[in-house]
C-alpha distance (Angstrom), angle and dihedral (degrees) to the residues before:
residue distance angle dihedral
X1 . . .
X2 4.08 . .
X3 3.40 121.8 .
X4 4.16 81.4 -106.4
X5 3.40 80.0 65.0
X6 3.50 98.8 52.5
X7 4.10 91.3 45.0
X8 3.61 90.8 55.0
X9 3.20 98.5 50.6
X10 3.62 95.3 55.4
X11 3.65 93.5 49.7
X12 4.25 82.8 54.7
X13 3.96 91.7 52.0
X14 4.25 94.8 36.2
X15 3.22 91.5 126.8
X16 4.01 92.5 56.7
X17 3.89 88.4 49.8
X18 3.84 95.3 45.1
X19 3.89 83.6 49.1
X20 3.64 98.7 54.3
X21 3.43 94.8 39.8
X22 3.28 97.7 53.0
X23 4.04 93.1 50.2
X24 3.13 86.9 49.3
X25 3.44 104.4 53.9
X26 3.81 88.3 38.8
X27 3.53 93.3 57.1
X28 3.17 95.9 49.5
X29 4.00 95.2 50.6
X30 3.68 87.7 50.7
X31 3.92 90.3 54.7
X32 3.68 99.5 47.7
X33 3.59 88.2 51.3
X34 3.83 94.2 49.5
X35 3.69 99.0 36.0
X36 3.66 115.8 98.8
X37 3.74 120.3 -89.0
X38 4.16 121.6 -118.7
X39 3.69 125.7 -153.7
X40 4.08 114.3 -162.4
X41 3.66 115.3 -143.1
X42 3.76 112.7 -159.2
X43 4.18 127.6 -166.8
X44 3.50 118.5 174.2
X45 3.98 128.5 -143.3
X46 3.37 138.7 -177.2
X47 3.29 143.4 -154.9
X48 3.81 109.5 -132.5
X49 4.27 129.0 -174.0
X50 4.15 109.9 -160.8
X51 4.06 101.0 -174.0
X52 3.82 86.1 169.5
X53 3.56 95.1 55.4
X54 3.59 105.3 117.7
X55 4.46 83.0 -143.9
X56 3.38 85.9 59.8
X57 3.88 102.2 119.3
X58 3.97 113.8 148.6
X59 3.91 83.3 -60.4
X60 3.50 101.7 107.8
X61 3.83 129.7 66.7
X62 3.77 121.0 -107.7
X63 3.49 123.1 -102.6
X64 3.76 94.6 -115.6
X65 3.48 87.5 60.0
X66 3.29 101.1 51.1
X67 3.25 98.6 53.2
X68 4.09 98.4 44.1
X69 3.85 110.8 104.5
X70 3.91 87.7 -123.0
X71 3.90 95.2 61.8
X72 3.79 89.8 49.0
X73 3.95 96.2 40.6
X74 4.26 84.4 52.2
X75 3.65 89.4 43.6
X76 4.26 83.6 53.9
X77 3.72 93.2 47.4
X78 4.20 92.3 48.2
X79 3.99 83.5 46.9
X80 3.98 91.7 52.6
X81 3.91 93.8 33.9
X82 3.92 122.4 105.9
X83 3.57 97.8 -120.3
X84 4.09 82.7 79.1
X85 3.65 100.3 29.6
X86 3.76 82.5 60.6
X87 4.09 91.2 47.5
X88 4.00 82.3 56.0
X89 3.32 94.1 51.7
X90 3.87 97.2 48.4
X91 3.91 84.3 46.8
X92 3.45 97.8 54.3
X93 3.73 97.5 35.9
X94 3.85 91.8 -129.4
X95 3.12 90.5 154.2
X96 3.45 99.3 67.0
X97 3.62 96.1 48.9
X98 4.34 115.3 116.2
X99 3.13 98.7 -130.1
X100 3.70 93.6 48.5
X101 3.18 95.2 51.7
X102 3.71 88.7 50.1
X103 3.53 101.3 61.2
X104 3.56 88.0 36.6
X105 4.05 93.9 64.6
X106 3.66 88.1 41.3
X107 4.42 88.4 56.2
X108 4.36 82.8 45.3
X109 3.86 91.2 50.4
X110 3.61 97.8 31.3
X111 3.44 97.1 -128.9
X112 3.80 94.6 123.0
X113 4.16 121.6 125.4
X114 3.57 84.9 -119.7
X115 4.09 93.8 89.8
X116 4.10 86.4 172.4
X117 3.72 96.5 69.2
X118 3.25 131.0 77.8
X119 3.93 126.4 -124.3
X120 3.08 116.9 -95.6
X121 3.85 134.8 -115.6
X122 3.60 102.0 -176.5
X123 3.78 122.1 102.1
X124 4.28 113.1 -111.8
X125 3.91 95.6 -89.8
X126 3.50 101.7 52.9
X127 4.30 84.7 38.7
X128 3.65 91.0 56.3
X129 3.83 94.4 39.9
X130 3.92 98.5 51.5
X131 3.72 100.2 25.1
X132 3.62 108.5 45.2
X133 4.21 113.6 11.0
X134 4.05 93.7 34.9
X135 4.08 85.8 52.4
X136 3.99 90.0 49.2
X137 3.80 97.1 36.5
X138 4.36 124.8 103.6
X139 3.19 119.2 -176.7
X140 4.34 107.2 -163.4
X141 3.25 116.8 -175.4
X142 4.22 110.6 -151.5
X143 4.08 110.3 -105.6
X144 4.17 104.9 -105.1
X145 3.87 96.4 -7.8
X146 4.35 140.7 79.7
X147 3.67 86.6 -105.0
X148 3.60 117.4 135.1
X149 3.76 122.2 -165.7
X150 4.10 111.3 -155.3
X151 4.02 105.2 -159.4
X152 3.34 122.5 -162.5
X153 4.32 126.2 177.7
X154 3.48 117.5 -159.4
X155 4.42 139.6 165.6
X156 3.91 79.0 -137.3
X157 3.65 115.5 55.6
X158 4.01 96.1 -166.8
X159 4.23 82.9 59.1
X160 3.70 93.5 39.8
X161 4.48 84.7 53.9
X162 3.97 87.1 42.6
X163 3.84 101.8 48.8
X164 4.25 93.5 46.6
X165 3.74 87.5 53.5
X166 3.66 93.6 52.0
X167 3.72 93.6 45.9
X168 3.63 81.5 48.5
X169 4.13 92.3 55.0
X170 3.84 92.7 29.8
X171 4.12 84.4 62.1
X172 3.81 92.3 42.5
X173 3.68 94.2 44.3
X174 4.19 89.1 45.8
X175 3.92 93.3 46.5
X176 3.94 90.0 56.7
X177 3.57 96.4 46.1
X178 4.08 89.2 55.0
X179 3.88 91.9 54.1
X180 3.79 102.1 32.4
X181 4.10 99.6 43.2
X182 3.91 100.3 59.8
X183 3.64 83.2 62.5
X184 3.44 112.0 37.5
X185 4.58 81.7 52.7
X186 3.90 80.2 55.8
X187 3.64 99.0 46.2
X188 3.67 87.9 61.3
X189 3.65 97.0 45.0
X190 3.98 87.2 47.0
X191 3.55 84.8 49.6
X192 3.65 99.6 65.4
X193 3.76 92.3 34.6
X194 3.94 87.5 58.0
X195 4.03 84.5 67.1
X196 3.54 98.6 57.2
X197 3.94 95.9 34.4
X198 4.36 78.1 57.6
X199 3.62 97.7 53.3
X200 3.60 102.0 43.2
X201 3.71 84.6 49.1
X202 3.88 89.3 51.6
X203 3.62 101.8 41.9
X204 4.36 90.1 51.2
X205 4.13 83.4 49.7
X206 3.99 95.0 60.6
X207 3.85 96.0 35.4
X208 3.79 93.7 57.8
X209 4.02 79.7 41.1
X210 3.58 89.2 51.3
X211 3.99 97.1 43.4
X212 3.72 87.4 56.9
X213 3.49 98.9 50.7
X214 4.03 82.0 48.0
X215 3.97 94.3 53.2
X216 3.68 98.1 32.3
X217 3.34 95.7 -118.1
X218 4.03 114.0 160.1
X219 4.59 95.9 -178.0
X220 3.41 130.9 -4.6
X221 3.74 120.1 -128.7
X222 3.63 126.0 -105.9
X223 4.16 107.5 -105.8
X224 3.98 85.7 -115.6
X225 3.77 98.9 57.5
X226 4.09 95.0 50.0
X227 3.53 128.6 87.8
X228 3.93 108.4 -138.8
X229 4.01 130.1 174.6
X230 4.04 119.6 -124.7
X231 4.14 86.1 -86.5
X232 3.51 91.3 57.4
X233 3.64 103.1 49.5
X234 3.61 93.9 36.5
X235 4.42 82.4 61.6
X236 3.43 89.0 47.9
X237 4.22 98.1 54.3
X238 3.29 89.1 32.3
X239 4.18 95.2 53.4
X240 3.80 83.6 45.2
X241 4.00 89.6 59.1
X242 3.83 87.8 43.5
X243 3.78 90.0 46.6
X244 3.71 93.5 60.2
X245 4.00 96.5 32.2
X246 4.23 80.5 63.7
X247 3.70 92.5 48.2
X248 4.07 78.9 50.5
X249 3.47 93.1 56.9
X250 3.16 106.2 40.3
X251 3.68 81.0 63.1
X252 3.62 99.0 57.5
X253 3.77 83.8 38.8
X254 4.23 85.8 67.4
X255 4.00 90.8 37.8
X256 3.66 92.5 54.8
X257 3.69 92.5 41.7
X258 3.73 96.1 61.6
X259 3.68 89.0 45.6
X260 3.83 85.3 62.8
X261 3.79 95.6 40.1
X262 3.52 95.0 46.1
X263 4.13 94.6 63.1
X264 3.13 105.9 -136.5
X265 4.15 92.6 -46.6
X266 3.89 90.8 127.3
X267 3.83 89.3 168.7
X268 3.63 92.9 67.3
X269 3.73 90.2 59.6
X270 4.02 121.4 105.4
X271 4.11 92.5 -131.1
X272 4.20 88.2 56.4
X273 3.71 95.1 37.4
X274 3.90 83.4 53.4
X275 3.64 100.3 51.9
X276 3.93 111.1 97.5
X277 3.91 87.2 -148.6
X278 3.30 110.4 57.6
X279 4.14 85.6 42.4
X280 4.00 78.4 54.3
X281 4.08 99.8 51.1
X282 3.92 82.9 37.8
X283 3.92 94.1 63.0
X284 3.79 88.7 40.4
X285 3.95 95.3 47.5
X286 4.08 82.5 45.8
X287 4.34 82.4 57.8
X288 3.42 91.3 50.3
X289 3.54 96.0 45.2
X290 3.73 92.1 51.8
X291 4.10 94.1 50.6
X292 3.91 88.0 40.3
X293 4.17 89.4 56.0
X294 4.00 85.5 44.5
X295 3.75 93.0 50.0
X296 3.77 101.8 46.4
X297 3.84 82.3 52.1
X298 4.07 86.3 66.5
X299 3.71 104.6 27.2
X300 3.47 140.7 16.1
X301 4.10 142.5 -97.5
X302 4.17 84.3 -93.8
X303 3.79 91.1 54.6
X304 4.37 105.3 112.4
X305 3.93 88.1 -135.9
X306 3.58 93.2 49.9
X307 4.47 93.3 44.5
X308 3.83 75.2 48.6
X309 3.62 103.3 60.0
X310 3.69 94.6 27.7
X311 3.59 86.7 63.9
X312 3.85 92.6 46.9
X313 3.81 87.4 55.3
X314 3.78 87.8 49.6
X315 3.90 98.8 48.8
X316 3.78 87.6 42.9
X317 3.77 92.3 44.7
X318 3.85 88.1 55.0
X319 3.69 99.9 42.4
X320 3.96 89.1 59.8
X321 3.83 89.7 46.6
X322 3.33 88.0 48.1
X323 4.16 94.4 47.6
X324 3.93 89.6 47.5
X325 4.18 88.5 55.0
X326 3.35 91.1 55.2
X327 3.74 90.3 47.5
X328 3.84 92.6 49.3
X329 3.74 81.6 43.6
X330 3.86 97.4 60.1
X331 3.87 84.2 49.0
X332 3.64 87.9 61.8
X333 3.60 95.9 47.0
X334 3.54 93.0 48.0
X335 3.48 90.5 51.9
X336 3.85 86.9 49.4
X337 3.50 104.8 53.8
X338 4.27 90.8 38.9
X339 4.16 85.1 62.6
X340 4.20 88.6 47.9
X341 3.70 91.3 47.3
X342 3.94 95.7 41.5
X343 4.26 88.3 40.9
X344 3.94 86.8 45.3
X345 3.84 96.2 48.2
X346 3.83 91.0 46.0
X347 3.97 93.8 53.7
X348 3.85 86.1 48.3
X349 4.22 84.2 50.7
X350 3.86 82.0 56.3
X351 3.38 104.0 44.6
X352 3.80 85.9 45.7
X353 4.24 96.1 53.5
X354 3.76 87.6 47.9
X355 4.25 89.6 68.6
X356 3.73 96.3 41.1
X357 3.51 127.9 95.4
X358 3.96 126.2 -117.4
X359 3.78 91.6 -100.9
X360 3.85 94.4 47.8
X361 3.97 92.2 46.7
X362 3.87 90.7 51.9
X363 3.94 85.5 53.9
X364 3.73 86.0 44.7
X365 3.49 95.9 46.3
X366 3.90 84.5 50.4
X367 3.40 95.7 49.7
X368 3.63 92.2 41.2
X369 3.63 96.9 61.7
X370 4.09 87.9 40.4
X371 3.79 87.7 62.3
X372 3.82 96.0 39.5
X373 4.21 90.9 52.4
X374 3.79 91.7 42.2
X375 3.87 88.5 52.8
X376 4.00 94.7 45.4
X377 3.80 79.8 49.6
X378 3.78 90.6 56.6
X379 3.44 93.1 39.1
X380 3.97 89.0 54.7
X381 4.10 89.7 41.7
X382 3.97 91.6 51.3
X383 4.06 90.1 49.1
X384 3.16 90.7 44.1
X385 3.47 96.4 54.1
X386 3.60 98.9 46.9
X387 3.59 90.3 47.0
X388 3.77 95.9 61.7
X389 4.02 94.8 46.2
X390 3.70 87.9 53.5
X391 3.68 93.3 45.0
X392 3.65 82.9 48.8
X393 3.62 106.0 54.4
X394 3.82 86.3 35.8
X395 4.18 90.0 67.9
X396 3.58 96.3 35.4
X397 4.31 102.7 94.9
X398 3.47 93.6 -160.4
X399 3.90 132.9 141.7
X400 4.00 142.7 175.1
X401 3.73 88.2 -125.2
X402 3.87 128.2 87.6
X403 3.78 131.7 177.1
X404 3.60 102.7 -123.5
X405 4.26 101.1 177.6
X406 3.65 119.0 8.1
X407 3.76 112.7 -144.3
X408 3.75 117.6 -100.6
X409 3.77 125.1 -165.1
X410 4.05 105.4 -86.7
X411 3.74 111.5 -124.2
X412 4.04 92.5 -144.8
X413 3.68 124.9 55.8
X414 4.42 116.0 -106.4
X415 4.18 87.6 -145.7
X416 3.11 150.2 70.8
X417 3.46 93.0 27.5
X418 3.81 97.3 -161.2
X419 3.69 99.8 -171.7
X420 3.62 87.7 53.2
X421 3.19 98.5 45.9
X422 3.77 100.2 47.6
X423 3.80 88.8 50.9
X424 3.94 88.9 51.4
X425 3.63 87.4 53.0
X426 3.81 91.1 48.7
X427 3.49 95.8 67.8
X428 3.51 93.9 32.7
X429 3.59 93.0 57.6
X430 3.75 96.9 48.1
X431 4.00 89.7 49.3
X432 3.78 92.1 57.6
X433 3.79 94.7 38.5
X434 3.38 82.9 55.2
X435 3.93 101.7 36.6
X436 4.44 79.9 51.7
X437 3.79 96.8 45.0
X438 3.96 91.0 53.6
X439 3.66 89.2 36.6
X440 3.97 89.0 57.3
X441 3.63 95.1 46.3
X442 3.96 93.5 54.3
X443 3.83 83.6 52.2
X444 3.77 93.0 54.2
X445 3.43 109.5 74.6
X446 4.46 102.7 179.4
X447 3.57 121.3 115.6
X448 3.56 107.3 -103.3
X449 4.21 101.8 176.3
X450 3.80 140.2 0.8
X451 3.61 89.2 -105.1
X452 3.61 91.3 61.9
X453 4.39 90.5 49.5
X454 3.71 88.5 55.8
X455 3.77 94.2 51.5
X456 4.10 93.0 40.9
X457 4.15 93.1 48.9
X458 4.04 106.2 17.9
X459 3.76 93.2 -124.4
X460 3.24 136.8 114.8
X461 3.97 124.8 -103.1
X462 3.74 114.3 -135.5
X463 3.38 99.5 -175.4
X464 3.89 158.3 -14.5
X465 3.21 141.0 -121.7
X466 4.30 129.0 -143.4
X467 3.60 116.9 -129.8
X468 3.45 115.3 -131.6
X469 3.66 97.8 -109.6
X470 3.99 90.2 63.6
X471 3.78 101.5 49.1
């Protein structure tokens, strides 16, 4: 057939055509005025890097980052994830709404209208978090910039404001808590370090005071105006090797410590947090997480996709376990081979006091305790130091993440969009008019002209004949 063919045949069937499209189109009107309206709520963060803050101590991401479609696609996923939607809930105390908590006990004892979902087993916050504000959330991140756009669709435009502006704080609120807690838990730990780092430090100072007093010794003599034999100055390299083979330990000493304080919570500890892959397979097992929660929405434990990503989150689950043991590991090792260097260096001491005379082991012994107050001292200075950056970055309440608009109730509705949809169903309607009219004339197989003889046959029509009815 032509497309003449085509035409005329829909000018033959017009009044199929004007039928469907008009059903369709009234259908559709009659929906779009029925269906229930949606306000959007919109907040707007973004993701901000100060470098000439004077706060600015190691808390902050780096600019690379920030920008890198990775950090924002993880910042996305923690926005959508249920770890917030559950702060929003809490927030809002939607939880302890009535009719919440009626629809809620109808999901639990599947007595709910909704006969194609399945009860639930879930208790209300993690309901509400995956089954209602998940469903109505969009995240958009702005085109070339840190912007975030927090969407939120709602019957109620006032509660579809209210809830983007809590996602909006619950986000804010979550992002300082992940960079100020790790040091405020090692301020405290620092602090009570701090105390014995003191007194060892005090206790070496007044028993080199007291040896003096002891030998009669008003200074000690700088180690390039003394004349020593080989014993001597072997002590005295060796006690500096042992000096800083303490301060060594003493640092695995604190490394292994919080590994036993932490109980068993190796990703709390500064080595894990540290490593760029774990913080890798962490953002990827935080994906994962988020399409696994979306999928058991839809389908159940038996579903292949779901076995499939449930045993991605497994594998990736063990491989960071896995990474942090051989982090805590290396701790232990390190601790290891600090004792056998400190134990070996203090036999060689031994060895080396045995072959010196009385007045070179007085000088040792002199020197001896110098070294061991000056490293206590260190130690002290080092905790010290730690302990007041920690205790620094723990007060300071700052984050990379800034409201920029809060969300205020939308005066017009985001759906139906009836224009829209009427024009939709326009050309919708005149395709299947169409789509039936030609459809309907390929069913009919009766000779309606000459025109369509000749075409059937291939030969020519010499004549025709009136019916009765027409003469």
């Amino acid at each position: 057939m032509k497309l003449q063919d085509y035409w005329k045949v829909i000018k033959d069937r017009k009044k199929v055509v004007l039928m469907v499209f008009f059903t369709t189109v009234i259908t559709t009107l009659i929906s779009s005025l029925l269906w229930p309206a949606k306000y959007q709520g919109t907040a707007t963060i973004m993701l901000d890097y100060d470098s000439s803050s004077p706060l600015n101590i190691s808390m902050a991401a780096a600019p690379q980052a920030l920008n890198s479609v990775e950090y924002i696609n993880t910042q996305v996923e923690l926005l959508e994830s249920r770890r917030i939607s559950v702060a929003v809930v809490n927030m809002l105390n939607l939880d302890k709404v009535p009719d919440v908590i009626e629809d809620f006990n109808d999901m639990k004892n599947g007595s709910s209208w909704k006969i194609w979902k399945k009860p639930t087993t879930t208790d209300i916050k993690t309901w509400l978090a995956d089954e209602y504000l998940s469903r109505n959330l969009k995240i958009a991140p702005g085109r070339d910039s840190r912007f975030l756009n927090i969407n939120f669709y709602a019957p109620d435009p006032v509660f579809a404001a209210a809830v983007a502006n809590a996602y909006a704080k619950a986000y804010t609120d979550y992002n300082l808590e992940l960079k100020v807690t790790p040091f405020k838990d090692a301020g405290k730990w620092f602090a009570e370090k701090l105390k014995d780092a003191k007194g060892y430090s005090d206790r070496s100072t007044e028993k080199l005071r007291e040896y003096q007093q002891k030998k009669g010794i008003i200074a000690q003599q700088g180690p390039q105006g003394g004349v020593f034999d080989d014993a001597v100055q072997r002590l005295d390299q060796i006690n500096r090797e042992l000096a800083t083979a303490k301060t060594k330990l003493y640092e695995t000493q604190v490394a292994v410590k919080r590994v036993e304080q932490c109980g068993g919570r190796y990703d709390t500890l500064p080595e894990v947090q540290a490593s760029g892959l774990i913080q890798g397979m962490k953002a990827e097992k935080l994906k994962l997480d988020t399409e696994l929660t979306e999928l058991s929405a839809k389908v159940g434990p038996g579903y292949p996709q779901y076995a499939r990503l449930q045993s991605m989150v497994n594998n990736l689950s063990g491989k960071i376990s896995a990474e942090m043991r051989t982090i805590v590991s290396t701790i232990r090792q390190d601790h290891s081979a600090a004792q056998q260097r400190v134990a070996a260096l203090e036999g060689a001491v031994n060895g080396l006091k045995k072959e010196s005379s009385a007045a070179s082991v007085s000088r040792y012994e002199m020197d001896s305790l110098t070294r061991e107050s000056e490293t206590y001292k260190q130690v002290y200075e080092a905790v010290l130091k730690k302990y007041n950056e920690t205790a620094l970055q723990g007060d300071i309440n700052k984050t990379n993440v800034f409201l920029v608009d809060a969300a205020v109730p939308p005066m017009e509705k985001h759906s139906p969009r009836i224009l829209l949809n009427l024009i939709l169903a326009s050309f919708v309607g005149l395709f299947l008019g169409a789509g039936l009219a030609i459809y309907a004339d390929h069913q009919d197989d009766t000779v309606k002209s000459a025109e369509t003889l000749e075409r059937a046959f291939g030969i020519a029509v010499l004549g025709t004949i009136t019916s009765a009815g027409e003469i």
